[in-house]
C-alpha positions in Angstrom: -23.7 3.3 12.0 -21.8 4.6 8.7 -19.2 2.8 6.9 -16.6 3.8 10.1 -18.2 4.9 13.6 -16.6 7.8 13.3 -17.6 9.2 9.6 -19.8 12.1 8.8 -21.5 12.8 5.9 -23.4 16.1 5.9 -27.6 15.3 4.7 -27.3 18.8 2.7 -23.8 18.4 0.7 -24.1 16.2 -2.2 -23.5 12.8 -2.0 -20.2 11.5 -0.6 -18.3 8.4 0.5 -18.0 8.5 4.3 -13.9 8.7 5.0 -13.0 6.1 7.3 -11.9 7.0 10.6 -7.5 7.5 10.8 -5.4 5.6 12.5 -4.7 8.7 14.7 -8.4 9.0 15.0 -9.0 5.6 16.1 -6.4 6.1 18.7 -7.9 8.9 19.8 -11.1 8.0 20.5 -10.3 4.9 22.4 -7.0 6.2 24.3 -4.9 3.9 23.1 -1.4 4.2 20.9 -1.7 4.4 17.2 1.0 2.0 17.4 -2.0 -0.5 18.4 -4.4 0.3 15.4 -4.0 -2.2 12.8 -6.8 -1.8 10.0 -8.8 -4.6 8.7 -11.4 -2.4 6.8 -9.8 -1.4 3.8 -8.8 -4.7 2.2 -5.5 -3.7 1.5 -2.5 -6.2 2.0 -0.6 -5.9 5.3 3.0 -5.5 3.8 4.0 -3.7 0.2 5.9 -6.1 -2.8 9.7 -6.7 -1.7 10.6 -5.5 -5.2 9.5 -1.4 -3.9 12.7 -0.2 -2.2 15.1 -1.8 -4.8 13.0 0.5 -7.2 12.9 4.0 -4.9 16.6 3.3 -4.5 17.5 2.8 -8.4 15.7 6.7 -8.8 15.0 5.9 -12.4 11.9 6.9 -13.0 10.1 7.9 -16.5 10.5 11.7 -16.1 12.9 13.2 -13.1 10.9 14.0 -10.3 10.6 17.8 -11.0 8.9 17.0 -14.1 5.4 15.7 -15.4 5.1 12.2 -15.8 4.8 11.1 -19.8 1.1 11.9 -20.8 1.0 9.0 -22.1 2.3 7.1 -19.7 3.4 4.6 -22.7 5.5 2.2 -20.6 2.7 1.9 -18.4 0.4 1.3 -20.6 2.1 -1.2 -22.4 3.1 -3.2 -19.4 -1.3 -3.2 -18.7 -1.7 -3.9 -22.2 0.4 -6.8 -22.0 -0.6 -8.0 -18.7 -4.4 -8.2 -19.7 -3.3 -9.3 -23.4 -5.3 -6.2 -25.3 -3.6 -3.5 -27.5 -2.5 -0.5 -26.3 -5.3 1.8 -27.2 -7.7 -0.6 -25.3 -6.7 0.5 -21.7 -7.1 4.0 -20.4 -4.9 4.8 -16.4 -6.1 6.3 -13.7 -5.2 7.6 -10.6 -6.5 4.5 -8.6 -9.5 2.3 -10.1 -11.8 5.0 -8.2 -10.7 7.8 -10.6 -11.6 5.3 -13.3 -15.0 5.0 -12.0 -15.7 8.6 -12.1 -14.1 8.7 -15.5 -16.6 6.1 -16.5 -19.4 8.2 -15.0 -18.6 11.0 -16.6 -18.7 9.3 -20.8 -21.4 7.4 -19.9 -24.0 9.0 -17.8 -25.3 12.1 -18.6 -27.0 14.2 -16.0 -31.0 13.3 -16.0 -29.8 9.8 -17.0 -30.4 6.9 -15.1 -27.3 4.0 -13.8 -28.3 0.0 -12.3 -26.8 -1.0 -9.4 -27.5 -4.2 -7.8 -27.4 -4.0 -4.1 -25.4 -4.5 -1.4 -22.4 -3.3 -3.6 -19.3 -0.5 -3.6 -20.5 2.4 -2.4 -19.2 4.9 -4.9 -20.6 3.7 -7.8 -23.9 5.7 -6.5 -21.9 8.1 -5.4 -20.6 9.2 -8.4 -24.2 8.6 -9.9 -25.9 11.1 -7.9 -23.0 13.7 -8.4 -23.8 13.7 -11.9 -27.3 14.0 -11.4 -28.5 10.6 -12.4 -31.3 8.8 -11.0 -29.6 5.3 -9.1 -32.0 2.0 -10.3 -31.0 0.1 -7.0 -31.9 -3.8 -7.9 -31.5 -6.4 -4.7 -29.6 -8.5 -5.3 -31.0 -12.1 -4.6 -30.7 -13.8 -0.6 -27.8 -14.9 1.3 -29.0 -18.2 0.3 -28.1 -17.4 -2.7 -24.8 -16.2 -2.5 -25.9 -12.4 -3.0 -25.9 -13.0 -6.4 -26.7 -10.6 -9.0 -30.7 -11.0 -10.2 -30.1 -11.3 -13.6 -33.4 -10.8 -15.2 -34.4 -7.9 -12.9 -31.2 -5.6 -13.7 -32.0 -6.6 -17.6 -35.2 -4.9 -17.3 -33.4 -2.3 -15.2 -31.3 -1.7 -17.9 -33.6 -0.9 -20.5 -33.9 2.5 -19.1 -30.8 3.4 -17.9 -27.2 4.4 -19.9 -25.1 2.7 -17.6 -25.0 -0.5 -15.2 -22.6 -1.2 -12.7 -21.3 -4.7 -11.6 -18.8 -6.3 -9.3 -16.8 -8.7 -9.9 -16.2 -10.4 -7.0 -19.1 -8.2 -5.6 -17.6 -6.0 -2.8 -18.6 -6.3 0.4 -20.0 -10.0 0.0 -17.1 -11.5 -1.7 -18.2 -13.9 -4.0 -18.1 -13.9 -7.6 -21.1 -14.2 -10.1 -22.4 -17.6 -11.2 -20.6 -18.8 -14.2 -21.9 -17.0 -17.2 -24.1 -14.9 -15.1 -22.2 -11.3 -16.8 -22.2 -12.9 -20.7 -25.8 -13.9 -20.2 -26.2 -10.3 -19.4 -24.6 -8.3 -22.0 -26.4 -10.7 -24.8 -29.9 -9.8 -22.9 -29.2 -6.5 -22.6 -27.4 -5.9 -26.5 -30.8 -7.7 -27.5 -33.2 -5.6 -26.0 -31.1 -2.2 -26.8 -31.5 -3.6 -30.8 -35.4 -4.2 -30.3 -35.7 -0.9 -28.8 -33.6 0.6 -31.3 -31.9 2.4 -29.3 -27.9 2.0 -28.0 -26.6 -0.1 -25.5 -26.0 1.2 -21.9 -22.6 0.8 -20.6 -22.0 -1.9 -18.3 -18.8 -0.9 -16.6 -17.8 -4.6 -14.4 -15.1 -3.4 -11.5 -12.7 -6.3 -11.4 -10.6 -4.9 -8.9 -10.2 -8.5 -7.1 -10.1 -10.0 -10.4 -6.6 -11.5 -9.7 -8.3 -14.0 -6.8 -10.2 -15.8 -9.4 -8.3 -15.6 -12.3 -10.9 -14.4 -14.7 -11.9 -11.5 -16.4 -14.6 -10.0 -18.7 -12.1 -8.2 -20.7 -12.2 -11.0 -23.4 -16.0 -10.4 -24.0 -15.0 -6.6 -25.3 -14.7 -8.0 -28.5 -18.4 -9.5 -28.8 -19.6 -6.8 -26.6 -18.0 -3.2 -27.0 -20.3 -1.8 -24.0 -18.4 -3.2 -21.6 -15.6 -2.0 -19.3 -12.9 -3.9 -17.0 -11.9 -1.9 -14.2 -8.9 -3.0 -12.5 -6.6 -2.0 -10.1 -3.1 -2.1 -8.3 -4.4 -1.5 -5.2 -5.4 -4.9 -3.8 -3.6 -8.6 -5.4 -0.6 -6.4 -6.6 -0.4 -4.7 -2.8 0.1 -0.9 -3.9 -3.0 0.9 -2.7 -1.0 4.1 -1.6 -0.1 4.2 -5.1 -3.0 4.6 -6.3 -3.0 3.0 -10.2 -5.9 1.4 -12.1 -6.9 0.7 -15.4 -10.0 0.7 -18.0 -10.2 -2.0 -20.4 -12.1 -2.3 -22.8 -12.6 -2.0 -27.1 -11.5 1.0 -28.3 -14.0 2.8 -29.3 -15.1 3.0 -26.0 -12.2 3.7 -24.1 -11.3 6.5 -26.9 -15.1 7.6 -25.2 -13.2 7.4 -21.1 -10.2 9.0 -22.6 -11.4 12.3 -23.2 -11.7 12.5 -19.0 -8.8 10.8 -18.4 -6.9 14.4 -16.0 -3.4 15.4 -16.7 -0.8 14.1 -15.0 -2.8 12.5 -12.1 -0.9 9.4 -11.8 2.7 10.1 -9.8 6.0 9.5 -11.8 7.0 7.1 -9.2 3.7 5.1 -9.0 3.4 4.9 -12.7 7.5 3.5 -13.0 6.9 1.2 -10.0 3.1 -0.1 -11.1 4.7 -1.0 -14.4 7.4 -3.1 -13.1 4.8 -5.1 -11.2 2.7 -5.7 -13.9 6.0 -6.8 -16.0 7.1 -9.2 -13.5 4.0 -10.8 -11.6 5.5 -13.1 -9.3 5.1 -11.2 -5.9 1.6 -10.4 -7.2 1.0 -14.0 -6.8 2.9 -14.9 -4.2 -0.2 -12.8 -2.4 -2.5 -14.1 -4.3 -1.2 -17.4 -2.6 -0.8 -16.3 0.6 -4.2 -14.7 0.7 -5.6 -18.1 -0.6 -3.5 -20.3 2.5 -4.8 -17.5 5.1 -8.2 -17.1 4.3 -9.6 -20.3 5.2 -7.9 -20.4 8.4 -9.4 -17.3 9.4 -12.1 -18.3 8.1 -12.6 -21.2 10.3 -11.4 -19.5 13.3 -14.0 -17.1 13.6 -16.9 -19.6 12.6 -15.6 -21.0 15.8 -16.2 -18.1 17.2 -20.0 -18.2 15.8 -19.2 -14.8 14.0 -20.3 -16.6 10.8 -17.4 -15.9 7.7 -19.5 -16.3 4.3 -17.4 -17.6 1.1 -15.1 -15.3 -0.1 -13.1 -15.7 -2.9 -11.1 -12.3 -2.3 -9.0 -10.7 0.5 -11.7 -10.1 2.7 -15.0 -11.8 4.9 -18.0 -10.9 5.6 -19.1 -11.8 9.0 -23.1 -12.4 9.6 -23.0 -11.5 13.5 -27.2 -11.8 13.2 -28.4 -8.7 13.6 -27.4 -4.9 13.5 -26.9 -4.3 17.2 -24.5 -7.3 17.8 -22.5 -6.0 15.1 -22.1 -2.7 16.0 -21.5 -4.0 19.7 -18.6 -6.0 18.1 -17.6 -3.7 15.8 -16.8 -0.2 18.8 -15.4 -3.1 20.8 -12.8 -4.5 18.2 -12.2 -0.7 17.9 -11.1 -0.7 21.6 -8.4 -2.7 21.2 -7.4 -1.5 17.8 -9.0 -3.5 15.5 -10.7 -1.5 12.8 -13.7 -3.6 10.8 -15.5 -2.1 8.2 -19.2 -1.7 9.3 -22.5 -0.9 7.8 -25.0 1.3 8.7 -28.8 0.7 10.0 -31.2 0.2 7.3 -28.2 -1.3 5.6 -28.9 -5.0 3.9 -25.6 -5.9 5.5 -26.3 -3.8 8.8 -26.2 -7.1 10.7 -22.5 -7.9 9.3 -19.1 -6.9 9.5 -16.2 -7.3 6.6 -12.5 -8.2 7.5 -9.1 -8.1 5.7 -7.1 -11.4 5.1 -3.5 -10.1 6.9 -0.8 -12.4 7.9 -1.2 -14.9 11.0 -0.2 -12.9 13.2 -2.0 -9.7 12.8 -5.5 -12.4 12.1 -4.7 -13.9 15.4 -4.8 -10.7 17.5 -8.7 -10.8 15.6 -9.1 -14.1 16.4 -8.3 -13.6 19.9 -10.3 -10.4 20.3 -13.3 -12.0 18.9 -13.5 -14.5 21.8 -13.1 -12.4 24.3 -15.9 -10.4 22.7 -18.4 -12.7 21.9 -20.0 -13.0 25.7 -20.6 -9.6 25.7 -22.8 -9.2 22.8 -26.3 -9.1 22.9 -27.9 -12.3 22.6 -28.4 -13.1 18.5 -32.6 -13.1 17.8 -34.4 -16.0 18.1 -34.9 -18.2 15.0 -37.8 -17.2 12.8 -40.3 -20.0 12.9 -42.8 -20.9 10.2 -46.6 -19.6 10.6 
């Protein structure tokens, strides 16, 4: 299955993120209203900040609404700046943290070039790799036992032959953050071999877009490490995804480097005023933060009663082992059926046997819950345990 039942990618275009099915779609397919299709693939929060009509109403914005935003955007800026406590020519916008992603794509891998990815991870990253004509080093990433975690030593040696590495931080879809240290230990490695070698740095561009759900941040290594890049967005603690706002962070030098591709004017007037304000005034950001935190374990526990099998998550999301690839795409066309939209992963996938779930409010979670146990007796049966030789 792709990313959503319903999602075509083309084998002769180039590489391309498979669009998730619309609501209307959804509805369609099934025959049921759109009115029923509530979405728990795209890890987005289920209601906007309170603070949102009070600002549409004021209509004062930076520029009127006829006009091009600032090209600076300086207020914006600043209120980042502030937020992440770095000066104001160490973050570069973006039109979402994906734009910011391609932006970083674009000043630091040159076509022939080769970018690290550790794997199960965002999809775009190699996306946006094989755009540019880069070669993707795809590195496992080490066993469920281990939390998914990022094998250090293997994307160090990775590294030495590549311009660019990406990480994630918390690693989307799995949703746990690296070990402690894990991303410092990294840079030093990989600034040590890049010296022996004579030869630069790559990049290693960390996309901390649930940063806010653990409170911690690489951005404070940018002074020991100028080769790295925060990528963060408003899209996901902050609750403004239709927005679309994100940020680069990093030293200057290299964000002077993302600058040079940052588009005109591809962040709205309206999301740039509004974004600001939030990032000024932080309490409803982590008033979600909270609620996400109070919700997640519930949910959580529900489904493991379910035997659908929640991991640890430190983010707005789950991924659910359901054992094997069939049984989750059984679950996943019959969650569908009522409404419920997962985000799934194809055959051949690592995480083909899994589905990922939004963190909404109780109520929405309990339509889940309830679906999920009047699903679970109609899924194949999971495979037997493996048993030693």
């Amino acid at each position: 299955m792709s990313p959503s039942p319903f999602a075509v990618t083309s084998p002769t275009n180039p590489a391309s993120y498979s669009w998730e099915a619309t609501d209307e779609g959804v509805a369609a397919r099934f025959g049921i209203p759109v009115s029923q299709v509530l979405r728990f693939d795209l890890n987005t929060s289920p209601a906007p900040p309170e603070m949102l009509p009070g600002l549409l109403a004021a209509n004062r914005f930076e520029t009127t609404l006829s006009e091009y935003p600032p090209g600076d955007y300086r207020r914006l800026v600043e209120a980042a700046a502030a937020r992440y406590g770095v000066a104001f020519d160490e973050v570069v916008p973006g039109a979402g943290a994906d734009e910011i992603l391609d932006m970083c794509t674009k000043a630091f891998l040159p076509a022939g070039e080769a970018a690290v990815i550790s794997i199960p991870t965002y999809a775009m990253y190699r996306v946006h790799a094989e755009q540019r004509g880069a070669t993707v080093i795809a590195v496992p990433r080490r066993s469920k036992a281990d939390g998914w975690a990022m094998d250090v030593p293997a994307v160090r040696a990775a590294a030495r032959e590549a311009t660019l590495v990406w990480v994630c931080n918390p690693n989307n879809p799995t949703g746990r953050p690296e070990p402690e240290g894990a991303i410092e230990s990294l840079l030093e490695h990989i600034a040590a071999d890049a010296a022996a070698d004579g030869r630069p740095a790559p990049a290693v561009v960390v996309d901390e877009a649930y940063s806010e759900f653990v409170r911690a941040s690489v951005i404070p290594l940018r002074t020991r490490f100028p080769n790295v890049v925060s990528v963060r967005t408003a899209s996901k603690a902050y609750a403004m995804a239709g927005l679309r706002v994100g940020f680069a962070v990093g030293a200057r030098e290299t964000i002077a480097r993302l600058a040079i591709y940052r588009p005109p004017g591809s962040i709205g007037t309206i999301s740039a005023t509004v974004v600001a304000a939030a990032l000024e005034d932080t309490r409803e950001m982590e008033a979600n933060v909270a609620r996400v935190e109070a919700e997640r374990p519930r949910l959580a526990a529900a489904l493991a009663r379910v035997g659908w099998d929640p991991q640890p998550s430190v983010t707005n999301f789950l991924l659910l082992d359901l054992a094997s690839a069939d049984r989750s795409e059984a679950a996943a066309l019959a969650l569908m059926s009522r409404g419920l939209v997962p985000r799934t992963f194809g055959h051949g996938h690592p995480l083909a046997h899994c589905l990922r779930v939004t963190v909404r409010n109780p109520d929405e979670d309990e339509r889940l819950i309830e679906a999920a146990w009047e699903i679970a007796p109609t899924l194949p049966p999971p495979p037997a345990p493996e048993t030693a030789a």
